[in-house]
PQR file with spaces between the fields and no chain letter, atoms N, CA, C, O and H, PARSE charges and radii, in Angstrom:
ATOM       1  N    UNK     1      42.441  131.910  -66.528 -0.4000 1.5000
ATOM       2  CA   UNK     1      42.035  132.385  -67.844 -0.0000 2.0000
ATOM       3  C    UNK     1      42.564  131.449  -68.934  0.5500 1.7000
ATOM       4  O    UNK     1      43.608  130.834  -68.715 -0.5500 1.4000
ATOM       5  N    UNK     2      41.983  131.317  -69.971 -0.4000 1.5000
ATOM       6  CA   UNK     2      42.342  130.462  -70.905 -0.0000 2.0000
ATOM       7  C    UNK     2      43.328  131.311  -72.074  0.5500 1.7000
ATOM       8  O    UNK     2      43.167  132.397  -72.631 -0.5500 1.4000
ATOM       9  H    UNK     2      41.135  131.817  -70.149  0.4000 1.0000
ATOM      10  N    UNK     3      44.564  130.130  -72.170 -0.4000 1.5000
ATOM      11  CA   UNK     3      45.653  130.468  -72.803 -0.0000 2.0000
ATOM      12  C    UNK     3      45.436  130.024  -74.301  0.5500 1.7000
ATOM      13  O    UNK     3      44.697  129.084  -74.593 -0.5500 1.4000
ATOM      14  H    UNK     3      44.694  129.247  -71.718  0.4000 1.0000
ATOM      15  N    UNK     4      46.093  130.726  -75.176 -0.4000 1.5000
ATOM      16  CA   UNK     4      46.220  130.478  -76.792 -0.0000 2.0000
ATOM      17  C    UNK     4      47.472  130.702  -77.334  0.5500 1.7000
ATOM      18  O    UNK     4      48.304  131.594  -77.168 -0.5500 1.4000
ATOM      19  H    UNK     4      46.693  131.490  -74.939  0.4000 1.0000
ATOM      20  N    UNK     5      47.415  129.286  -78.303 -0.4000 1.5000
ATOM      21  CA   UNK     5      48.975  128.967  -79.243 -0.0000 2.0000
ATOM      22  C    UNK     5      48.787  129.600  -80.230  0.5500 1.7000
ATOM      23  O    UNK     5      47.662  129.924  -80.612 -0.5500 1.4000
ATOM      24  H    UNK     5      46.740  128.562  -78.438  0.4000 1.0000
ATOM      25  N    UNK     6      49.509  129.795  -80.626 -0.4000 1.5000
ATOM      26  CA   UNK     6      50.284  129.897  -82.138 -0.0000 2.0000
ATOM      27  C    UNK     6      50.369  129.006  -82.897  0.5500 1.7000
ATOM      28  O    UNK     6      49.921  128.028  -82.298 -0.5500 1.4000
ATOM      29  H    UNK     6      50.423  129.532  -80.316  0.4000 1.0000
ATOM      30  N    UNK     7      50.699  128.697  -83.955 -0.4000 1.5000
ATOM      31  CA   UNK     7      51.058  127.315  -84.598 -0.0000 2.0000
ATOM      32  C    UNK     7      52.543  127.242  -84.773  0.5500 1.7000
ATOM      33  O    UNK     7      53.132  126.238  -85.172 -0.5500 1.4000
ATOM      34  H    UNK     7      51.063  129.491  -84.441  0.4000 1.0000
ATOM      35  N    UNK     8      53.418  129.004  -84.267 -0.4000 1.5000
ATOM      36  CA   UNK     8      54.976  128.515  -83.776 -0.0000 2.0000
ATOM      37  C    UNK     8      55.098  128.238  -82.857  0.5500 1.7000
ATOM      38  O    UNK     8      56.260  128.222  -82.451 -0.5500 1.4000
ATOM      39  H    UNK     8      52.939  129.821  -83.943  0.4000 1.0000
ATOM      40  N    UNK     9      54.083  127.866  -81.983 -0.4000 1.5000
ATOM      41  CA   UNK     9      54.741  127.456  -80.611 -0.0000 2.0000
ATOM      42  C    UNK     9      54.112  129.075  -79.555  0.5500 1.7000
ATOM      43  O    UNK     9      53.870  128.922  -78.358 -0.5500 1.4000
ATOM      44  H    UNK     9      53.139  127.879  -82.313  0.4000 1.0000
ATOM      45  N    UNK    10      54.056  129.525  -79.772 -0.4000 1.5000
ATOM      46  CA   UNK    10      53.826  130.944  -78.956 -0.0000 2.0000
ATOM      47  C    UNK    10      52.565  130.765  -77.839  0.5500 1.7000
ATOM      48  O    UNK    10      51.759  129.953  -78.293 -0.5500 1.4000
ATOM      49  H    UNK    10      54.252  129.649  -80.744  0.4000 1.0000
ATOM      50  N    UNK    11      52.256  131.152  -76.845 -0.4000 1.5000
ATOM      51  CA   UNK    11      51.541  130.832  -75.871 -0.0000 2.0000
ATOM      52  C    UNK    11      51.199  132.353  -75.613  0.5500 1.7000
ATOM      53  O    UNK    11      52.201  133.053  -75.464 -0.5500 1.4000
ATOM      54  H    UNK    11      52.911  131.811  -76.476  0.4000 1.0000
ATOM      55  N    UNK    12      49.958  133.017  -75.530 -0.4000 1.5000
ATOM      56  CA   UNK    12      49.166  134.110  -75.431 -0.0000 2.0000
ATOM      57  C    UNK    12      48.650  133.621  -74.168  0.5500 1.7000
ATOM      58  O    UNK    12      47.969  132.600  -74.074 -0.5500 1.4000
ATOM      59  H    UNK    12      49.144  132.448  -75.651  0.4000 1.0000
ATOM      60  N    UNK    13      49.059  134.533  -72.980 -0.4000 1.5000
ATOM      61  CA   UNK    13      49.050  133.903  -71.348 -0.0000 2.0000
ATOM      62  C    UNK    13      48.333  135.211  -71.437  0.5500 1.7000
ATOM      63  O    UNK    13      48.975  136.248  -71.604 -0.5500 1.4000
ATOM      64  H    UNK    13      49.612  135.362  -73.057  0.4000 1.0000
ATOM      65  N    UNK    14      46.513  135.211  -71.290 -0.4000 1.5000
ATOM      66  CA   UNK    14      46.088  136.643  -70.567 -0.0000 2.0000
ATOM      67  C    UNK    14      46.511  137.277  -69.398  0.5500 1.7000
ATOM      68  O    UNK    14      46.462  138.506  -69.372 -0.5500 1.4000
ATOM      69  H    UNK    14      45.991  134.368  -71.154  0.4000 1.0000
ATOM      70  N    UNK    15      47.039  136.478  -68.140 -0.4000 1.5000
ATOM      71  CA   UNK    15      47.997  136.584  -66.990 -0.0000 2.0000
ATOM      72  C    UNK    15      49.309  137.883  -67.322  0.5500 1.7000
ATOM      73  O    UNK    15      49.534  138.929  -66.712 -0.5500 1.4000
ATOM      74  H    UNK    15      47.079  135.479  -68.162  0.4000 1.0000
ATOM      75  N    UNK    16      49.845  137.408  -68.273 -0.4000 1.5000
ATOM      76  CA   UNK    16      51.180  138.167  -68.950 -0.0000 2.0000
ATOM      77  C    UNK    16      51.200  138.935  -69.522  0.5500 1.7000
ATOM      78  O    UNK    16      52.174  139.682  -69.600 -0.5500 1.4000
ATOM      79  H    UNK    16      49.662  136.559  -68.768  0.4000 1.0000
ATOM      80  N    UNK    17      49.439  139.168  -70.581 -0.4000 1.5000
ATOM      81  CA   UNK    17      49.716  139.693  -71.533 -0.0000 2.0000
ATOM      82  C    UNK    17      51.329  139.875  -72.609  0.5500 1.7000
ATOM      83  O    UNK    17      52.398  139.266  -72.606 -0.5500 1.4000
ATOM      84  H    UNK    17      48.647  138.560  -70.517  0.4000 1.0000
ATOM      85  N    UNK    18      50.902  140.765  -73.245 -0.4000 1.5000
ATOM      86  CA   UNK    18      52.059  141.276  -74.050 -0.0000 2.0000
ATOM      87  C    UNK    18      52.270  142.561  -74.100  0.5500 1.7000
ATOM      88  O    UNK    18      51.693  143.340  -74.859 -0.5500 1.4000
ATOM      89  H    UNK    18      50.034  141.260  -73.247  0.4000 1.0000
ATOM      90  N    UNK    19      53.595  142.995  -72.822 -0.4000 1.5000
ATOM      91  CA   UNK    19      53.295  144.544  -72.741 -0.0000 2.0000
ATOM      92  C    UNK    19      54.254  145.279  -73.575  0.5500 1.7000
ATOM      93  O    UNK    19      54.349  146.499  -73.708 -0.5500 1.4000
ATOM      94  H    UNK    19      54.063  142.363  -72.205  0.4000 1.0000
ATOM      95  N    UNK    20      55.191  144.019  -74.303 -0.4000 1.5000
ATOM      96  CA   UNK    20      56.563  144.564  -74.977 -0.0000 2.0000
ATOM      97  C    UNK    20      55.388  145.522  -76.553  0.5500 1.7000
ATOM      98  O    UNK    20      55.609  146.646  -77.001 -0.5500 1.4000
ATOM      99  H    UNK    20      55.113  143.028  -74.195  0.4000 1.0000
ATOM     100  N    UNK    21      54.430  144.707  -76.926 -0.4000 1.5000
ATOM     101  CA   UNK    21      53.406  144.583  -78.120 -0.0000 2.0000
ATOM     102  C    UNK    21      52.422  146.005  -77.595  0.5500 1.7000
ATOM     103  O    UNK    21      51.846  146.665  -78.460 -0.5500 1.4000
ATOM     104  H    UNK    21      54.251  143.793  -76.561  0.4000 1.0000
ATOM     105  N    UNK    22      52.326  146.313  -76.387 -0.4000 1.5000
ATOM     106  CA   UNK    22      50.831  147.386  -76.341 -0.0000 2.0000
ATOM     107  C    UNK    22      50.130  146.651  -75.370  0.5500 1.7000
ATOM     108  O    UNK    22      49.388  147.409  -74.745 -0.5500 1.4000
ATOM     109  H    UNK    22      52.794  145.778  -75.685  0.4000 1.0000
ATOM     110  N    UNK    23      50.028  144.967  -74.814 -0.4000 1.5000
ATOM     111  CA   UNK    23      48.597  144.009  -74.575 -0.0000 2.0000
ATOM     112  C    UNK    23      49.196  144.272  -72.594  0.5500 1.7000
ATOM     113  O    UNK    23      50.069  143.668  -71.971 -0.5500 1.4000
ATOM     114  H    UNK    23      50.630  144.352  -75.321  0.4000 1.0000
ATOM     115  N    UNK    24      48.431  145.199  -72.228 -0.4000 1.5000
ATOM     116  CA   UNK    24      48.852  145.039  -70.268 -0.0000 2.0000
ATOM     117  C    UNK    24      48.481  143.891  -69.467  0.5500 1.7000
ATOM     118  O    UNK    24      47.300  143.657  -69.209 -0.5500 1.4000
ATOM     119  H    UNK    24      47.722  145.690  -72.734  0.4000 1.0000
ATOM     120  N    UNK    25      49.495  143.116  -69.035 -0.4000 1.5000
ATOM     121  CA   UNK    25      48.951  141.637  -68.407 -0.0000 2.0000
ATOM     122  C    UNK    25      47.329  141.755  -67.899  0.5500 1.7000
ATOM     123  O    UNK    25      46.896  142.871  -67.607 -0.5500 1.4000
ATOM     124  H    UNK    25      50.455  143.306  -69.244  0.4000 1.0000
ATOM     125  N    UNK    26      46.566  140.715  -67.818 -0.4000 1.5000
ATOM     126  CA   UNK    26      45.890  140.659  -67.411 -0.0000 2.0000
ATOM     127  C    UNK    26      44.650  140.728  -68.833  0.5500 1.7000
ATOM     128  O    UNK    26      43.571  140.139  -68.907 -0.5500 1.4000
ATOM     129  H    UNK    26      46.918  139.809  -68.056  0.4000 1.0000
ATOM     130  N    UNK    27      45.291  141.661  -69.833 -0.4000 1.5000
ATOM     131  CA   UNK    27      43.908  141.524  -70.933 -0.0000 2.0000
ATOM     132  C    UNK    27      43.610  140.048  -71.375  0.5500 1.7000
ATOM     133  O    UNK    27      44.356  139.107  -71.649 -0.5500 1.4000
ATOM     134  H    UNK    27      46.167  142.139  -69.773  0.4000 1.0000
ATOM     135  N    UNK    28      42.176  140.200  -71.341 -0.4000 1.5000
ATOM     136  CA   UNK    28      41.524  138.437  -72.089 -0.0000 2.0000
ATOM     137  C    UNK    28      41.961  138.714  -73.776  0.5500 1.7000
ATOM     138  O    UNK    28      41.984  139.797  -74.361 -0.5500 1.4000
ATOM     139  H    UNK    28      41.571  140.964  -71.118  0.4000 1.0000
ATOM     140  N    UNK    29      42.267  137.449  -74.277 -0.4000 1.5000
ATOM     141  CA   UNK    29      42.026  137.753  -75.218 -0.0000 2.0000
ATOM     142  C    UNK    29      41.019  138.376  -76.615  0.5500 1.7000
ATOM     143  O    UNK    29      41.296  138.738  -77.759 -0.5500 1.4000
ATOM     144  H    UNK    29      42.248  136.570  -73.801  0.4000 1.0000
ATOM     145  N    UNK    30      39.544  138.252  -75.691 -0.4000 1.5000
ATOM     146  CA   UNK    30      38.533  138.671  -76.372 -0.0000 2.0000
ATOM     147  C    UNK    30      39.107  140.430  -76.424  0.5500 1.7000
ATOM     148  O    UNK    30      38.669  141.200  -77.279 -0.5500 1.4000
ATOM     149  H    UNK    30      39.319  137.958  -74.762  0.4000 1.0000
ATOM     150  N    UNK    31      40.002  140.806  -75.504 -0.4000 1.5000
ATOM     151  CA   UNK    31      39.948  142.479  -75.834 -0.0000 2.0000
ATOM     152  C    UNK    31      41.094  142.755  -76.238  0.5500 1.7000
ATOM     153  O    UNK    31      41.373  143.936  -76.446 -0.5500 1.4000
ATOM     154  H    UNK    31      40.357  140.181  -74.810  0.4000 1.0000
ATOM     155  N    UNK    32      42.207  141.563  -76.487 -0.4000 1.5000
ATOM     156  CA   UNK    32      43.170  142.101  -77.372 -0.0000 2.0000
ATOM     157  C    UNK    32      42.926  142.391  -79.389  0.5500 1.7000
ATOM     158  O    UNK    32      42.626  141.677  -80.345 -0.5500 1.4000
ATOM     159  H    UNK    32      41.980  140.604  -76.318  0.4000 1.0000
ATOM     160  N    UNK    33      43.226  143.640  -79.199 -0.4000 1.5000
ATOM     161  CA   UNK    33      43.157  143.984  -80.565 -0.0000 2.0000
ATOM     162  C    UNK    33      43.082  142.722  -81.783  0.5500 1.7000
ATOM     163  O    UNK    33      43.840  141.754  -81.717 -0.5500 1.4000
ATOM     164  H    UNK    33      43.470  144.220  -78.422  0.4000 1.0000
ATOM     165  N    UNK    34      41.979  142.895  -82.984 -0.4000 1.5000
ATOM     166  CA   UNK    34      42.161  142.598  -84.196 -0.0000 2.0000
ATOM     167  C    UNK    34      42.934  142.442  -84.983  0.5500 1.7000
ATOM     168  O    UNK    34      43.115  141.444  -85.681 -0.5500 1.4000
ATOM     169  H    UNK    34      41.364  143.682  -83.038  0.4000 1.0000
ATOM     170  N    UNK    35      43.808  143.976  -84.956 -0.4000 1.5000
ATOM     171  CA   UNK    35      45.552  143.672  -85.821 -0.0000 2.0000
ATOM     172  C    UNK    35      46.674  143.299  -85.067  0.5500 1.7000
ATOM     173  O    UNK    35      47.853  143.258  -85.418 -0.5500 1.4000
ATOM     174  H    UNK    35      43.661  144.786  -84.389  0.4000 1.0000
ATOM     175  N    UNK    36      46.210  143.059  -84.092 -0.4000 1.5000
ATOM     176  CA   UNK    36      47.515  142.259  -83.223 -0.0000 2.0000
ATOM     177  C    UNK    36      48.289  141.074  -83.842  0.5500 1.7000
ATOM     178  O    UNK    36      47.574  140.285  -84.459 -0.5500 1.4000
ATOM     179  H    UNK    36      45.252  143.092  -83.806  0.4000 1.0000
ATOM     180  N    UNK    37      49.358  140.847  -83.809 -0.4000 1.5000
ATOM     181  CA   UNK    37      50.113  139.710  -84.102 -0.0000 2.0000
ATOM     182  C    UNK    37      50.991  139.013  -83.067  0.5500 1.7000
ATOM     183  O    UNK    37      51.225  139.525  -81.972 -0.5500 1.4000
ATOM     184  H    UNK    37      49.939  141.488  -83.308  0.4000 1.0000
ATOM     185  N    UNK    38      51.443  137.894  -83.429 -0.4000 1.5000
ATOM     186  CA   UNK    38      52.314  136.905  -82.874 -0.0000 2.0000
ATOM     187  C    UNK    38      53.247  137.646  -82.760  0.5500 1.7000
ATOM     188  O    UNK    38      53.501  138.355  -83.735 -0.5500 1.4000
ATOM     189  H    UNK    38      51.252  137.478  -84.318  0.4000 1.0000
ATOM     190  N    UNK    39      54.307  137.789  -81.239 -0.4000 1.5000
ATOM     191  CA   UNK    39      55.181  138.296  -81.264 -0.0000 2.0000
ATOM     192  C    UNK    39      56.734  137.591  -82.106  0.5500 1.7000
ATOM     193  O    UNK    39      57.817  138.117  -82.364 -0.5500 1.4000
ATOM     194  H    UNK    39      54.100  137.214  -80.448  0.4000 1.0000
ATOM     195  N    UNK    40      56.468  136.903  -82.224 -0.4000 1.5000
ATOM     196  CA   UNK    40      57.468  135.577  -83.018 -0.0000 2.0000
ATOM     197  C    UNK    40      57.428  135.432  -83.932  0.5500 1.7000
ATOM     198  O    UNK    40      58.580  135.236  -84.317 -0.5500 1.4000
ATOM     199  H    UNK    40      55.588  136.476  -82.015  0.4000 1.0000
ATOM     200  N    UNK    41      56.692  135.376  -84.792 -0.4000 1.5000
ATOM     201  CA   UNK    41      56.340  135.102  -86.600 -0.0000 2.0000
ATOM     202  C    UNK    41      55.613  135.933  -86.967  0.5500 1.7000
ATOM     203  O    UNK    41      55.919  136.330  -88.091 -0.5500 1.4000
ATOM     204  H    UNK    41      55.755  135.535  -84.479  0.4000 1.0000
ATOM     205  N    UNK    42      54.317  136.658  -86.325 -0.4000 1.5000
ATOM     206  CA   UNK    42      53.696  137.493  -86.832 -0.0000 2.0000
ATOM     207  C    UNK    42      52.400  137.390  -87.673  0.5500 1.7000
ATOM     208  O    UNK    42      51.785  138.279  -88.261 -0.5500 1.4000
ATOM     209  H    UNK    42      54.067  136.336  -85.412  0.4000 1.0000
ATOM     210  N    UNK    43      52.092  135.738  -87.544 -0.4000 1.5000
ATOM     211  CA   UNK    43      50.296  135.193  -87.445 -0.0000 2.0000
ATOM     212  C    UNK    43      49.953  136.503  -87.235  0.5500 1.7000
ATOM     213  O    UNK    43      50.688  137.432  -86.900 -0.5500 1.4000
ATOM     214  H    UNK    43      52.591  135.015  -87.066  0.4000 1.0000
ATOM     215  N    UNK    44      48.467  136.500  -87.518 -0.4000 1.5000
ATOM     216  CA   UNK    44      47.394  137.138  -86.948 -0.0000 2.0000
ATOM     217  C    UNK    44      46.577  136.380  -86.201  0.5500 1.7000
ATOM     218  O    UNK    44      46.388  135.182  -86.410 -0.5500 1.4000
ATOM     219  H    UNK    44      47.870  135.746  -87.790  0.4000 1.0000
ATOM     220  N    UNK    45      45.958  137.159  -85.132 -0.4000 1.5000
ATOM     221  CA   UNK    45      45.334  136.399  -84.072 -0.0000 2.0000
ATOM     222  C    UNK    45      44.125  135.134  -83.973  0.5500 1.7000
ATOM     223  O    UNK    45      43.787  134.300  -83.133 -0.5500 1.4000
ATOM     224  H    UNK    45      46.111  138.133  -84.962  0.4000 1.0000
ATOM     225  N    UNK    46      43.749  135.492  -85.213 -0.4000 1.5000
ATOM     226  CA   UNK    46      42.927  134.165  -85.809 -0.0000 2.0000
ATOM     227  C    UNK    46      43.302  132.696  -86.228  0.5500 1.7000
ATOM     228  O    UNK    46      42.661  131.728  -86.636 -0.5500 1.4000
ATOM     229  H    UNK    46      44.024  136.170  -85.896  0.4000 1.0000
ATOM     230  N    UNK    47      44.904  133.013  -85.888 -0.4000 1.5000
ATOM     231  CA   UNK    47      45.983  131.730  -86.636 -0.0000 2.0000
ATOM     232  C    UNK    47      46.079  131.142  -85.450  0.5500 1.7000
ATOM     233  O    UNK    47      46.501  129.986  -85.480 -0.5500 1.4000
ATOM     234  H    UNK    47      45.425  133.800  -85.556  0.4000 1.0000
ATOM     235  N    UNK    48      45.707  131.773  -84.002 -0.4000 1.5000
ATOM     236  CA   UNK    48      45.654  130.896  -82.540 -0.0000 2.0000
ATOM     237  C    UNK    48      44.518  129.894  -82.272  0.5500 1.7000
ATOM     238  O    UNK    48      43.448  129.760  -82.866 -0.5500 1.4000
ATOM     239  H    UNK    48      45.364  132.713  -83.978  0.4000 1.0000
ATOM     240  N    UNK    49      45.068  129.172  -81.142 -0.4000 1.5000
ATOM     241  CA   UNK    49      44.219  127.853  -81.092 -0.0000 2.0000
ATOM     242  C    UNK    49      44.139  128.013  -79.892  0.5500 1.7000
ATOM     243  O    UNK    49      45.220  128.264  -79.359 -0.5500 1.4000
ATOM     244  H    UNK    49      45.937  129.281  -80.660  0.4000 1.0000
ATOM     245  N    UNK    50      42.720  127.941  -78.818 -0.4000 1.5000
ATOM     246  CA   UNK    50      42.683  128.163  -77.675 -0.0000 2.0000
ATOM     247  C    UNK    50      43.432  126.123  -77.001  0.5500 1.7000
ATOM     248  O    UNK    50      43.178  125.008  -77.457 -0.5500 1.4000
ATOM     249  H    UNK    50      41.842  127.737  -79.252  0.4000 1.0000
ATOM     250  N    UNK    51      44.191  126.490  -76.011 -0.4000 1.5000
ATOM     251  CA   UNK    51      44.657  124.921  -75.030 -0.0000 2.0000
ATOM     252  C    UNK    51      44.437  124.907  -74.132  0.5500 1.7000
ATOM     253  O    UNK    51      44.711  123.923  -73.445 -0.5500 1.4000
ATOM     254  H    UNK    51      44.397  127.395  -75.641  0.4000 1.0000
């Protein structure tokens, strides 16, 4: 699955999700939430860059 940065450095692994945030490993990012944020700085998800 394809992973997405942050511009702090943060890596959005659909594999890992973010379960500390609500996101259960395995979600793509197309179905993680709209108001979701960077667990680190707190971007919004539009501030990611697919790598």
């Amino acid at each position: 699955m394809q992973k997405y940065e942050c511009p702090c450095g943060y890596i959005y692994d659909p594999e890992l999700g973010d379960p500390d945030n609500g996101i259960e490993p395995g979600t793509a990012w197309e179905d993680v939430p709209d108001d979701w944020t960077c667990p680190v700085c707190g971007l919004e998800k539009d501030a990611f860059n697919a790598i």
